[in-house]
C-alpha positions in Angstrom: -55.7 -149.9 26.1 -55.2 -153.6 25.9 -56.6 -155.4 22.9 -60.0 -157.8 24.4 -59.3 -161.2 24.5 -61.9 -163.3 21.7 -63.3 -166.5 23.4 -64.7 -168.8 20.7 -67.9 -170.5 21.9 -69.1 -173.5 20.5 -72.6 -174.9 21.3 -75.5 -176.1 19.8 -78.3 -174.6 23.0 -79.4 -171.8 22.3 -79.7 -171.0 26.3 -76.1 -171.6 26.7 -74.5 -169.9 24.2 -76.7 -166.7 25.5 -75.7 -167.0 29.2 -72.0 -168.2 28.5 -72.1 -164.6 26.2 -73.6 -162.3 28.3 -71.1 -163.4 30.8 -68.1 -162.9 29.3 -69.0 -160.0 27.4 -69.4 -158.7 31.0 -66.2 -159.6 32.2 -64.7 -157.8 29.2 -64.2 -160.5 26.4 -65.3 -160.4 23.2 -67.0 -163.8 22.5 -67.8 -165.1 18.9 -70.3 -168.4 18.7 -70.5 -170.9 16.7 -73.3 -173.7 16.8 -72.0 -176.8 15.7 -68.1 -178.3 14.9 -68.2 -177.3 11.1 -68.9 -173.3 11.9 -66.6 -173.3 14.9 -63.6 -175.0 12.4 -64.5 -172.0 9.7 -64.5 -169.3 12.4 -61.1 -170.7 14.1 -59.9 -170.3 10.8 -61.0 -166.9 9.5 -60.3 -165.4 12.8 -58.3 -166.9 15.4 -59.7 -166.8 19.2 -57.7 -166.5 22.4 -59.6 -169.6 24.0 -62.5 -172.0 22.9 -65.2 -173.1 24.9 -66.2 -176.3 23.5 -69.2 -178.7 24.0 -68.7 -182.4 23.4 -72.6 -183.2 22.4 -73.4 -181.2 18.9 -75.0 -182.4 16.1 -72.7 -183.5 12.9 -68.9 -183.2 14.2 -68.6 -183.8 17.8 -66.1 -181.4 20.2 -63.7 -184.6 20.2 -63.1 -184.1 17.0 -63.1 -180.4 16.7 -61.0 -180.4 19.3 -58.4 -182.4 17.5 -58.7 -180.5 14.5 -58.0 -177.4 16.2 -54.8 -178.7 18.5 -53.5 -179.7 14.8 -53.7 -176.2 13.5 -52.5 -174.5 16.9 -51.4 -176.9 19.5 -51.1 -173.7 22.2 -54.6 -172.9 22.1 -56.5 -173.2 25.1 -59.8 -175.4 25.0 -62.4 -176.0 27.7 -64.3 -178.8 27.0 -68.0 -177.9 28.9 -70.1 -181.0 28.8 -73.7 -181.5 30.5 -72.1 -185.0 30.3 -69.3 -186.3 33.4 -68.7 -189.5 31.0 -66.6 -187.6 28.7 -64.2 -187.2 31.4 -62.5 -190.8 30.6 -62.6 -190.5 26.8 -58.9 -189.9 25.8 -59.6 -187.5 23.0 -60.6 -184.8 25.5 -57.0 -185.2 27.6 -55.8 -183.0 24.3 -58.1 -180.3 26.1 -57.1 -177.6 29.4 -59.7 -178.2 31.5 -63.4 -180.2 31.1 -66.1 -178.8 32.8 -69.1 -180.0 33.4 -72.3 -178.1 32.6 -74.0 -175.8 35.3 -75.9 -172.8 36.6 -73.2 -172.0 38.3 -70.8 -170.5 36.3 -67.8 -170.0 38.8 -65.7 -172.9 37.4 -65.8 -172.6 33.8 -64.8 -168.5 35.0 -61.9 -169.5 37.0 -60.2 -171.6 33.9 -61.2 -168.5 31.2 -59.1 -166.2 33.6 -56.3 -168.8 34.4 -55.6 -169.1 30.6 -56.5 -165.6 29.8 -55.4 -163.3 32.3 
């Protein structure tokens, strides 16, 4: 049996990081969480993921710059920026990310881009 695939979530709503779990968990993948840049850094460390999901809006470090920190330590690793915010879009720092997604109910999007990098 193949090994699961670990998404690294990182997200300081409580609400999010539930649903975003509870939906890949179902779709097979173990997902470890991590609610602000600092945590997520330590966990990429310890115990590298498959893929990051990454919010842009956290207290402390923001995802623009855990996002650079990460691509410095493993430039192959696939991040998805999710963002409630569209703004983001134009910021160069988040070009170093696979795909930016903007927040929503549904969840078929951010899905599509976990399997197109995972699968």
């Amino acid at each position: 049996m193949e090994a699961k695939k670990k998404i690294l979530l990182v997200d300081d709503e409580d609400g999010i990081q539930l649903l975003y779990r509870e939906e890949f968990e179902d779709e097979g993948f173990m997902v470890d969480s991590a609610m602000n840049g600092e945590q997520a850094l330590e966990k990429f460390k310890a115990d590298p993921p498959d893929l990051v999901i990454l919010d842009i809006n956290m207290p402390g470090m923001n995802g623009i710059e855990v996002l650079r920190q990460m691509k410095e330590m493993n430039a192959e690793l696939p991040v998805i920026l999710s963002s409630a915010y569209q703004e983001y879009k134009e910021d160069f720092g988040t070009w170093a990310s696979e795909e930016y997604i903007v927040k929503s109910a549904n969840m078929d999007e951010l899905k599509a881009a976990v399997h197109k990098y995972l699968d």
